[in-house]
N, C-alpha and C positions, 0 to 999 in steps of 0.2 A: 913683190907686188903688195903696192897697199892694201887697206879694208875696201876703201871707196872704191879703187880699181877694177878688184875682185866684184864688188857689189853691180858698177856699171857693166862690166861685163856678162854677170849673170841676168841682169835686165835687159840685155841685150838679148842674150839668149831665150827668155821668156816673150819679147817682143815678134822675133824671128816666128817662134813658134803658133806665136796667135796670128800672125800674118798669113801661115800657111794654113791654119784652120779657117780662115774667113776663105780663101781660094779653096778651100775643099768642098768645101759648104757653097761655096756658090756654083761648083761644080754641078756639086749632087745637084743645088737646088734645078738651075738649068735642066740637067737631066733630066728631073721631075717634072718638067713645064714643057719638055718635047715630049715626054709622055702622058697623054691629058689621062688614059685608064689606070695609069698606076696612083696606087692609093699612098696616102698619107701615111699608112701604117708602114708601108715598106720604105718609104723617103728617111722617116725618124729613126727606125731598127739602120738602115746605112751610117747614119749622121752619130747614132750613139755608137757603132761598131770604131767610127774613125775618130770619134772622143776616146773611145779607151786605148785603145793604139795610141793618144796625144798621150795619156794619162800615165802610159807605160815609161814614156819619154819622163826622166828627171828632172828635166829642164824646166817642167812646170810645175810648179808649186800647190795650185791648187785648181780645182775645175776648171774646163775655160770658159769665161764669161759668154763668151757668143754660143759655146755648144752646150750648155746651160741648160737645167731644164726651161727656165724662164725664156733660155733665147727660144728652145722649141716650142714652147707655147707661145711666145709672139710671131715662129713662123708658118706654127699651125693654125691661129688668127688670119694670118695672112692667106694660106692656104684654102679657108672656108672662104672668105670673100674673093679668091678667085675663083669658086665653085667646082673645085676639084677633091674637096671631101667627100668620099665613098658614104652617105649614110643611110 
């Protein structure tokens, strides 16, 4: 097995991985929008629990971009203008 091979192959596996993080995540998110009382705070503490779970995984190399803090701060943006932030 070549370099290239090895290399497609392990992008494969890092693709697979964020694939499954975006269905996790919009799991939760869902979750979080049948329940209008639960707060923000418990949505983010799930979202980073199944980040570190991802992170345990070798396959990824490095954070994952969607479960990001950035991504949680554009879905906690998002969160405030649906008016489900506990303040």
């Amino acid at each position: 097995m070549g370099l290239k091979e090895k290399k497609k192959a392990w992008n494969e596996k890092i693709k697979e991985g964020r694939e499954k993080d975006v269905q996790e995540m919009k799991r939760l998110w869902s979750e979080g929008k049948k329940d209008l009382k639960r707060s923000w705070k418990e949505t983010k503490q799930e979202l980073k629990i199944h980040l570190k779970k991802r992170m345990r995984n070798k396959a990824q190399p490095r954070k994952s971009r969607i479960l990001g803090n950035n991504g949680l701060k554009r879905i906690e943006i998002q969160w405030i203008k649906n008016g489900k932030k506990n303040v």
